[in-house]
N, C-alpha and C positions, 0 to 999 in steps of 0.2 A: 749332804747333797742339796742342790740347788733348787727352790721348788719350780716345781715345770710350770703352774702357774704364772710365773713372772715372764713377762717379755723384757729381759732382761740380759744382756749380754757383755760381758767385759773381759780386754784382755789387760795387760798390765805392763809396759816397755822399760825394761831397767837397763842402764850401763853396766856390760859385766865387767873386770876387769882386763881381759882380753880385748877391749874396745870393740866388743859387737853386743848384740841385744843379747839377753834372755827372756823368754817372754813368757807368762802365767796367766791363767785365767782365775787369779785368786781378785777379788770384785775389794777394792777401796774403799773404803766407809764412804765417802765422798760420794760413792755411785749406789751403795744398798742399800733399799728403803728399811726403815728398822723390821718391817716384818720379814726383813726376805734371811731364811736361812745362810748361814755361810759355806763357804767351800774355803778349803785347803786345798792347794796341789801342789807336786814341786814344779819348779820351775821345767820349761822342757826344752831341746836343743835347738840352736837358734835355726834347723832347717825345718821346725816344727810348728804346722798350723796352729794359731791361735784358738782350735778346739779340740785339739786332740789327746789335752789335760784332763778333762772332765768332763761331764754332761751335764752342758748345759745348754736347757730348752729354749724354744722362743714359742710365741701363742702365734695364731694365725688368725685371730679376729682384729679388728680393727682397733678396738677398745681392750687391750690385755683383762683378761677376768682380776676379778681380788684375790688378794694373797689367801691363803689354805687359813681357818681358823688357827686362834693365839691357841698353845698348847692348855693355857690354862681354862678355855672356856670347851676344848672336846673334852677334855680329862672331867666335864663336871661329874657326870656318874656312867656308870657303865652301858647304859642304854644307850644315851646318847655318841660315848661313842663309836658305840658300834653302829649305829645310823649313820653319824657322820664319816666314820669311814668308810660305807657304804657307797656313800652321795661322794665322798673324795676319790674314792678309785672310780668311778664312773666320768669325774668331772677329766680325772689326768687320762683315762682312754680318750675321752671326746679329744680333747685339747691336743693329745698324740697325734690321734686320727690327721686334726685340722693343718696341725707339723709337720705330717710327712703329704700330704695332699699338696701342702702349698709349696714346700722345698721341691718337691717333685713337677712341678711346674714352674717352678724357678730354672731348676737346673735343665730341665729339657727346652727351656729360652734358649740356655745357651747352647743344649746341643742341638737344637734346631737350626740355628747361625749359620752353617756351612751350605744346609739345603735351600733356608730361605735365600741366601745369595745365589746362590746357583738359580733359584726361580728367576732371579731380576736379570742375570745375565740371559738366560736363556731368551728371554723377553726381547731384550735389547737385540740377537741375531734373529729372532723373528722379524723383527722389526726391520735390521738391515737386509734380510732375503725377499724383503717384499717392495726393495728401491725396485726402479728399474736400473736395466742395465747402465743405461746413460749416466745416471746416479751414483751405481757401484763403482764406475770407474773413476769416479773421484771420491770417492772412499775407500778404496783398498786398503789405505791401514786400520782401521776397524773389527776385520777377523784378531789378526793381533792383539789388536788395543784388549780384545776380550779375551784371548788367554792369558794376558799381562793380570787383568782383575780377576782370572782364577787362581793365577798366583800370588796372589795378594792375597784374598780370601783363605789361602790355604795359610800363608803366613800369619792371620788372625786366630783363624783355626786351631793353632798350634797353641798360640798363647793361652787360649778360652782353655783349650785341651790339659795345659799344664797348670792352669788358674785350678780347676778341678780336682786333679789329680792330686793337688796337694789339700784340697777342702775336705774335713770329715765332718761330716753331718750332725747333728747333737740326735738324732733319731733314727733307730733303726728304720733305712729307707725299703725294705725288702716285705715288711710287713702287708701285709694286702689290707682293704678297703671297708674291711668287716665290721669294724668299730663305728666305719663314719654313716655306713646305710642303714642304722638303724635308729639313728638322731632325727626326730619329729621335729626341729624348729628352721628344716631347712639350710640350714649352717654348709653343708654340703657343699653348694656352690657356691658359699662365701668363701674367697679369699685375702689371703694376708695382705692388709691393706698397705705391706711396702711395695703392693704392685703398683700405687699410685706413686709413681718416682716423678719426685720434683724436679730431677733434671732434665728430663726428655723433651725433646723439640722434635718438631716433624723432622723426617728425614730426609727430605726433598731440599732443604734451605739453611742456610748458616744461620747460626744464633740463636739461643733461643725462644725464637717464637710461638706463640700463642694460637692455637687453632684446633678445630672441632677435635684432629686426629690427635694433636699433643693432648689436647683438656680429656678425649679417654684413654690414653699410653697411661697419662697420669695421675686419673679421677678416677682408676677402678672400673669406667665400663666395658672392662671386658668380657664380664659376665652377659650383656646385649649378644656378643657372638653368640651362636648355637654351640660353637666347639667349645666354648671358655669353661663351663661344668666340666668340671673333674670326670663327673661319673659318664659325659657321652664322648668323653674325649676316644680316639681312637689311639689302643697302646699299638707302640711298636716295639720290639726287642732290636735294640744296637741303632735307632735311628741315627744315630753320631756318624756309627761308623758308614751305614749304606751311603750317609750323605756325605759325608767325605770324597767317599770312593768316587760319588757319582760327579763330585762337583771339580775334585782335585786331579782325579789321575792318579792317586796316589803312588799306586802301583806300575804305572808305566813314568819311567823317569826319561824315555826319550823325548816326551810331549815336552818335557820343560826344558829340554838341552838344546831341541829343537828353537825354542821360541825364543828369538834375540832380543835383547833384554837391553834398554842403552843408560839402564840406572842399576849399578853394581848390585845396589842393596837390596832389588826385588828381587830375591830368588827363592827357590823353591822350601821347602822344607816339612814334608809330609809331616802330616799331624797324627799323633800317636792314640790311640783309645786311652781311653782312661781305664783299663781291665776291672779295675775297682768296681767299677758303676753298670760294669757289662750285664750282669745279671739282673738290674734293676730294670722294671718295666719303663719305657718312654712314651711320651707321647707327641701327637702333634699341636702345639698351642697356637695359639692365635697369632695371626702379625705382629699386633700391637705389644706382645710378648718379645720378639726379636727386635723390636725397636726399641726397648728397654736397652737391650744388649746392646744395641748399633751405638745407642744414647753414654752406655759407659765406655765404651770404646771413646768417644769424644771427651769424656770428661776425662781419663785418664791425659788426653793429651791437654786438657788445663790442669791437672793439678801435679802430671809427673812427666813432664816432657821441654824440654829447651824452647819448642814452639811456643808452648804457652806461656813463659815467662811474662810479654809484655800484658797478657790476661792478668797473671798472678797481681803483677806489680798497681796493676791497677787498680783489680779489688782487695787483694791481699797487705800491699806496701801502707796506706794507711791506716788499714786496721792496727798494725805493727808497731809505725810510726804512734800513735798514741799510747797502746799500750807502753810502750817505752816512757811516754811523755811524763804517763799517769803512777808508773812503777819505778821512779828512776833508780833506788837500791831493791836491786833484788839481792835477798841472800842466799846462798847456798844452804844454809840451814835454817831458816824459814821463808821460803819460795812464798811469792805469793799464787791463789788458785787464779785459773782460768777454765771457763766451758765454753765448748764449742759448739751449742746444736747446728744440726743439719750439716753434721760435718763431713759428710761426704766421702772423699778416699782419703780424707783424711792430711792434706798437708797445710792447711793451714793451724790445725792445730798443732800437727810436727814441729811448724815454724814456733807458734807460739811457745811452744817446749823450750826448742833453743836458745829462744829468751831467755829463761832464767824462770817460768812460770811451771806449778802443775799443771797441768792440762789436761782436760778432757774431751773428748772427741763423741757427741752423741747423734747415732745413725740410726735410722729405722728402716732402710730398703735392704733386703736380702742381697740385690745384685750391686748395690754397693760395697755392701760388708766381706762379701767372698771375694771380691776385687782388693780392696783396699787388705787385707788382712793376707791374701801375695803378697801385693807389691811390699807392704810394710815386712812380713817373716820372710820370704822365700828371696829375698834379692840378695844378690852374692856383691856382683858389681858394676857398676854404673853401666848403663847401657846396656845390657840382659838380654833385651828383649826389643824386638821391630815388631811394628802394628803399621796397619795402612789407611788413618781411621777416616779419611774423607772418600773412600771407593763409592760407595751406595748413594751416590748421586752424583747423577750427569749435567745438573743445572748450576751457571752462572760459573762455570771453573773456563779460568782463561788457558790452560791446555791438557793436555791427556799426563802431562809428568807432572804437573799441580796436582792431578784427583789423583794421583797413584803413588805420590812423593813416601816415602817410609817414614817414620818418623822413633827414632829410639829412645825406650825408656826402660830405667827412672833417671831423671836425670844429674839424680845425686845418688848416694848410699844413704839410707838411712838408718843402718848400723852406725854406721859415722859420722853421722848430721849436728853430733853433740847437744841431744837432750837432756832433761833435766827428767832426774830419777819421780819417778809416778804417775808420766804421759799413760794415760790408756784410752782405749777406746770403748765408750758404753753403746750396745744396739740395744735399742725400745725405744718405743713410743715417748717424746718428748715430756709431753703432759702425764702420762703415765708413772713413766721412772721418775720425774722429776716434780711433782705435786705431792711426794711423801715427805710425811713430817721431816724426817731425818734431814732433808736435803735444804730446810731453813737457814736462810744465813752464811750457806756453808760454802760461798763464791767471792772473791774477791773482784771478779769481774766477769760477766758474760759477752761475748762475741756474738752478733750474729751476721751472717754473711750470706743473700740470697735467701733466708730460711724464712721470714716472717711471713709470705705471703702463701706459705706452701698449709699453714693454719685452715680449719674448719671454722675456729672463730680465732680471732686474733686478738681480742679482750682476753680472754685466757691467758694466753701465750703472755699478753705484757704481768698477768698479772703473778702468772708463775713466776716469771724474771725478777720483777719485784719481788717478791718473797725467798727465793734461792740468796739473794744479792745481800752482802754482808751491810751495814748501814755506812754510808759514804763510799762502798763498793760503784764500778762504772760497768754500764751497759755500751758496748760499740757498736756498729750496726752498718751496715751497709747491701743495698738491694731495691729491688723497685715493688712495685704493688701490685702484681703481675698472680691476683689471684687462682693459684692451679682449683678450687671446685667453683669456679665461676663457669655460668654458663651451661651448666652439667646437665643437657636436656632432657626431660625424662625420667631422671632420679629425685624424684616431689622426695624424697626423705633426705638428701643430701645436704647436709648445713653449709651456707657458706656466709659468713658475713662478711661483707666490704667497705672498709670505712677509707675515705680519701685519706693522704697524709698530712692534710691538717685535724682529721679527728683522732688518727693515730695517736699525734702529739697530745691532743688534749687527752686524752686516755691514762698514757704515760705519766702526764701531769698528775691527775688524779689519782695514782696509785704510789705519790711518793716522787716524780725523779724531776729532776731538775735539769732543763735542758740546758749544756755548757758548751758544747760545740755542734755546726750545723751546717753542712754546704750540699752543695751537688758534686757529683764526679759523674763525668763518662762512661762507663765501663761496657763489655761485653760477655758472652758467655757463652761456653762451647764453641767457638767461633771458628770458622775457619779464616785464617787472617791473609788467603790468597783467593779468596772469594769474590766474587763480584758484586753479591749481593753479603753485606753485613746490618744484623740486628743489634743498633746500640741502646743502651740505657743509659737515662738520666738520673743515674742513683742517688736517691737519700742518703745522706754519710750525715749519722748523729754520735757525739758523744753527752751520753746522761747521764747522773748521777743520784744513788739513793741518799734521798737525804732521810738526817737521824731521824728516829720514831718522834723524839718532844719537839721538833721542828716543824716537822708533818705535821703533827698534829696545832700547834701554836697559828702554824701560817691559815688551818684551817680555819681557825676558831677566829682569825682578824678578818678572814672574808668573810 
């Protein structure tokens, strides 16, 4: 069994001979630090969530605790370990406790989605009942436009709905609160620091930008709310469904036959409970929580939707393009490794797969992982699924069929995308999982795409890189420096260092890499690309290179 201690999560994508996936959660040497115990499971059927193999935990602190002592140092005599196991089943309660605290605020983001939309629309007809008449009359399609984004909503709804349904939790979520009220360090209203999602942009504006509400969507202060504590949260039983009900109609299907529709693909499609989850208490969480949600909705349409192609191609095509440059034999029987932090839903490590590389994909936000682990198990074929992900905002959209356009994904099969045998995906913490001895050496290349700046310090991070990276292994990189804990006002404990990208470089330098290629690219991010207002970046695109240890060391000793 896997130790619960570890914030450590993997699933494992092999080609079956049937040409679709089978998929395991049996962990790679490549991804298990030496202390982490192993798991076996069989492989499970390709309509089978990547957790439904085994149990395996994630932490909810920030900082994943250390692995459970070597077996050889509790076995020293009998005292101790029965101390030590004393101290170890109190640490795996706590740790449970902080598991189901923080997935349970996960998952009521999403089921809160349907109610908080319905709040924004209700807004929006307050707003039109208080034109004057003179006003209304040149607004009349407006009542419309607003049941159009109910049906929209509902169409999101559905997907969130089935995203769930097929998620099984690593922890029993039914457990009650007993464990975590009686921890003295306060830990209680801590949460799992993948609430600070690097993707999230306000909601109000295309692209990813930068501002108070993005820097706490994604710096964690959500705990500032009053409601963000677990323990004052207000439960509800079935919030999913009352807000359905209240926001869709679900039940009256003449409201949507009624409402003439002049884009085939919005239509109706009540969204189903998840009966699974019914019995599990809900609650209400913060805004900042449903903007997470709103935020993966957009990323889905970068990394698995036709729209976003010209996104992909921009920051994804050169990463590609080199790796190619730098790999030109790959073989079938010895691939060369790739890792992907901050990989998100996951397709550009997908792509990297197709290459001809192992690959590995490392995520640390929950509401990426339950995303990305649909789209990757549960898709049958191309086109599954319509989301309508530009609804939740009325600013800078040049008409009412631009914000409500549908958009269908995935837009490949990735059963069929023709990976190369040992793609998985690892969830934990970057520096965590990846700062174990084991994992020395053991990369033939790292990727990173948008990920460096999402760092607490970002000397770490290069220095990890350096040491994962095999000697003449290459670092690719691409992103701008768009610190997510900058600016974090009020949180004096918050580490953030920011160093411009000429100190970056020299950092890099200092730990071995030799910079070989260097430009600027364009690029965008979450974007909507019929926007009126777009956020571009002037991305740093580096390719470096570890040079050998007597090199390193030689070039030092001449300066």
């Amino acid at each position: 069994m896997l130790s619960i201690t570890q914030s450590l999560l993997a699933f494992t994508l092999a080609l079956a001979a049937s040409d679709s996936f089978t998929f395991t959660t049996a962990l790679s040497l490549a991804a298990i630090p030496a202390t982490c115990d192993t798991v076996k499971v069989s492989p499970p059927s390709f309509t089978t969530g990547f957790l439904n193999s085994a149990t395996i935990h994630f932490t909810s602190s920030s900082k994943p605790m250390s692995s459970p002592l070597n077996v050889s140092v509790v076995h020293q005599t009998h005292k101790n370990n029965m101390s030590n196991s004393d101290e170890e089943l109190r640490r795996r309660k706590y740790e449970e406790a902080l598991e189901v605290k923080s997935l349970r605020r996960i998952i009521s983001a999403y089921l809160n989605y349907p109610e908080a939309a319905e709040e924004d629309v209700k807004r929006y007809e307050r707003s039109y009942r208080r034109l004057p008449v003179a006003h209304k009359a040149l607004l009349t399609h407006l009542p419309l436009k607003y049941q159009k984004l109910r049906r929209c909503i509902s169409k999101n709804t559905f997907f969130i709905f089935e995203m769930l349904k097929a998620f099984e939790p690593p922890v029993d979520m039914s457990q009650d609160d007993e464990n975590c009220e009686h921890l003295d360090d306060g830990s209680c209203g801590h949460h799992h620091s993948g609430d600070r999602d690097p993707c999230c942009e306000s909601a109000s504006v295309s692209g990813r930008e930068h501002s108070t509400k993005c820097g706490e969507v994604c710096g964690g202060h959500e705990e500032k709310n009053e409601n963000c504590c677990e323990q004052g949260l207000e439960c509800k039983t079935n919030t999913h469904k009352d807000g359905c009900d209240n926001i869709t109609d679900v039940k009256d299907h003449e409201l949507f036959d009624s409402v003439a529709d002049s884009n085939n693909d919005i239509s109706s499609v009540p969204p189903e409970s998840p009966d699974r989850l019914d019995s599990m208490p809900h609650f209400h969480v913060p805004l900042v929580d449903v903007d997470k949600v709103r935020c993966v909705i957009r990323n889905i349409v970068r990394d698995w939707a036709t729209e976003g192609q010209k996104e992909r191609d921009q920051c994804y095509g050169p990463i590609l393009e080199e790796l190619k440059r730098h790999f030109p034999d790959r073989s079938k029987e010895s691939p060369p490794t790739c890792l992907v932090p901050g990989a998100g839903l996951g397709r550009l490590a997908l792509e990297i797969s197709c290459l001809g590389f192992i690959s590995q994909g490392n995520e640390f936000s929950y509401y990426m992982m339950i995303c990305s682990s649909f789209i990757l198990n549960q898709t049958q074929v191309v086109g599954e699924w319509t989301i309508h992900p530009w609804i939740h905002s009325n600013c800078n959209s040049l008409s009412d069929a631009d914000q409500l356009r549908p958009v269908s994904i995935p837009d490949i099969h990735p059963a069929s995308a023709g990976i190369t045998e040992g793609f998985s995906m690892c969830g934990g913490d970057f520096v965590e999982v990846y700062s174990d001895p084991s994992q020395v050496g053991a990369w033939d290349a790292v990727v990173t795409c948008f990920f460096l700046d999402t760092a607490h310090n970002i000397v770490e991070y290069i220095e990890i890189i350096s040491k994962i990276l095999k000697d003449g292994g290459v670092w690719i990189n691409l992103g701008p420096l768009l610190y997510h804990f900058a600016d974090m006002y009020g949180q004096e404990d918050e580490m953030s260092v920011e160093l411009s990208l000429e100190d970056v470089k020299r950092v890099a330098i200092s730990y071995g890499f030799q910079l070989e290629v260097e430009k600027t690219i364009e690029t965008t991010y979450t974007t909507n690309p019929r926007a009126m207002m777009q956020n571009h970046y002037f991305s740093a695109f580096w390719t470096m290179r570890k040079k050998p240890l007597a090199t390193s060391i030689q070039q030092t000793m001449d300066e």
